[in-house]
C-alpha positions in Angstrom: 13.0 110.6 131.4 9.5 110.8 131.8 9.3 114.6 133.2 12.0 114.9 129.5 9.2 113.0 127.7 6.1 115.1 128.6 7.4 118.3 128.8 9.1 118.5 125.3 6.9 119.5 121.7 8.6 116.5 119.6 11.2 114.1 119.3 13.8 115.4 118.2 13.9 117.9 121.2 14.3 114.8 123.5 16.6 113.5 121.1 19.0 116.8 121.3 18.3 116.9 125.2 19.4 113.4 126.2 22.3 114.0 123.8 23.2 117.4 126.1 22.6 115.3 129.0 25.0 112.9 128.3 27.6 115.6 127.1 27.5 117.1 130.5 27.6 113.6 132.4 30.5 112.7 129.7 32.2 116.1 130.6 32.1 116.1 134.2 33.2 112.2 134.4 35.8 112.7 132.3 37.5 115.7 132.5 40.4 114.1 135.0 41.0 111.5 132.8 41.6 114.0 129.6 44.9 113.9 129.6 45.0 110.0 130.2 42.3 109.6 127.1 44.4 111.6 124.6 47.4 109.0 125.4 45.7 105.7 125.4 44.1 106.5 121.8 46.3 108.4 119.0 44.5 107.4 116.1 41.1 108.0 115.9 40.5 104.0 114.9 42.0 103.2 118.5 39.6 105.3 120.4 37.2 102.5 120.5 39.3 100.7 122.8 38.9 104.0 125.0 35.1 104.0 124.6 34.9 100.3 125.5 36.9 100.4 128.6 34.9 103.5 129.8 31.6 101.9 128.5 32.5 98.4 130.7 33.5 100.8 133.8 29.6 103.2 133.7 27.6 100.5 133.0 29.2 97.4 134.4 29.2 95.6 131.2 31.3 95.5 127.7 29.6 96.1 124.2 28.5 93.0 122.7 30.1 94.9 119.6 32.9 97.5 118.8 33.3 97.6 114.5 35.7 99.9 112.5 34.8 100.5 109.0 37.3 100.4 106.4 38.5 103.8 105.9 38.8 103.8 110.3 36.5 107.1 109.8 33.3 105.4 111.9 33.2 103.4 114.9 30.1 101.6 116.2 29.4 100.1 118.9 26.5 97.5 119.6 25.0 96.7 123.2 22.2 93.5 122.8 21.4 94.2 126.6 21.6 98.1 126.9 21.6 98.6 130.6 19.3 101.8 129.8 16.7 100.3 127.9 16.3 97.3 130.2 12.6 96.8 130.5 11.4 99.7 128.8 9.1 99.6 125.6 8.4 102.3 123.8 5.7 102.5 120.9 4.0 105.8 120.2 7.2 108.0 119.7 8.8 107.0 116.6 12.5 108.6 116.0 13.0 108.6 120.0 16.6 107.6 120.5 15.7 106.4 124.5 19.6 105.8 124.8 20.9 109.1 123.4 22.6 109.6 126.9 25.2 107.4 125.5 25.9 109.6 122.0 26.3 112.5 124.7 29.1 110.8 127.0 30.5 109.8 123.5 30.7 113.3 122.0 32.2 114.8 125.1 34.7 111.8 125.1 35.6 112.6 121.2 35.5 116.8 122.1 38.4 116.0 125.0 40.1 113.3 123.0 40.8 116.2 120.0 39.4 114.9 117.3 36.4 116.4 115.7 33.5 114.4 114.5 29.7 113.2 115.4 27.7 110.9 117.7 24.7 110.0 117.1 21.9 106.7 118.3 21.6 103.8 115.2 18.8 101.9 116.6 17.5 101.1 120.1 15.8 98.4 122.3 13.3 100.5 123.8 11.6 101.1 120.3 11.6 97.5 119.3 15.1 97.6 117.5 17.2 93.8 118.1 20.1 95.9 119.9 21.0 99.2 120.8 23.8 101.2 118.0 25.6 104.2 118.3 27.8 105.7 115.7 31.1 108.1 116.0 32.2 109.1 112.5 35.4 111.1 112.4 34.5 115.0 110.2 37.7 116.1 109.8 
């Protein structure tokens, strides 16, 4: 993260790297499960169940929060002790999304599920935010 950090011109590079990151760890951990991910979730609302399961088996622990909006078109989920973040503070890089890792394994997730939509960081612990938020919203 550091070596990511310093060697990158602005934010939003390290933002788009961590999410690439992610995609790959995402890809590569869950490619033998692809077929058993497009079963366990036919609706696109459902797939948060996936998401928690696979979040509770990576990182050890569940989301403190898994909501559906009302049209089931986003999903976000809510960690108050983001294993990633632990200990780290963050104040002279505003827009950082330290936890973008996460949006990565996500998208991959979403690409092998089928369904076609974005990822992307809400708010994170490392910059001062109360809990760390991602956000799937369905595009098709």
């Amino acid at each position: 993260m550091n070596n990511l950090m310093s060697s990158s011109e602005n934010v939003e590079i390290i933002n788009q790297r961590l999410k690439e990151i992610g995609f790959r760890v995402g890809e590569h951990l869950l490619l033998d499960y692809a077929d058993k991910i497009r079963q366990h979730a036919s609706e696109f609302h459902e797939f948060g169940k996936t998401l928690q399961l696979a979040y509770r088996v990576n990182s050890g622990q569940p989301f403190s929060s898994v909501s559906v909006s009302e049209d089931k078109r986003t999903l976000k989920f809510t960690d108050a002790d983001c294993p990633i973040c632990e200990g780290v503070e963050i104040t002279d890089m505003p827009g950082l999304q330290y936890c973008n890792l996460i949006s990565g394994v996500f998208q991959a997730v979403l690409d092998l599920r089928g369904f076609k939509g974005e990822t992307y960081q809400e708010s994170c612990k490392a910059l001062g935010d109360a809990d760390c938020t991602w956000t799937i919203r369905k595009t098709d």
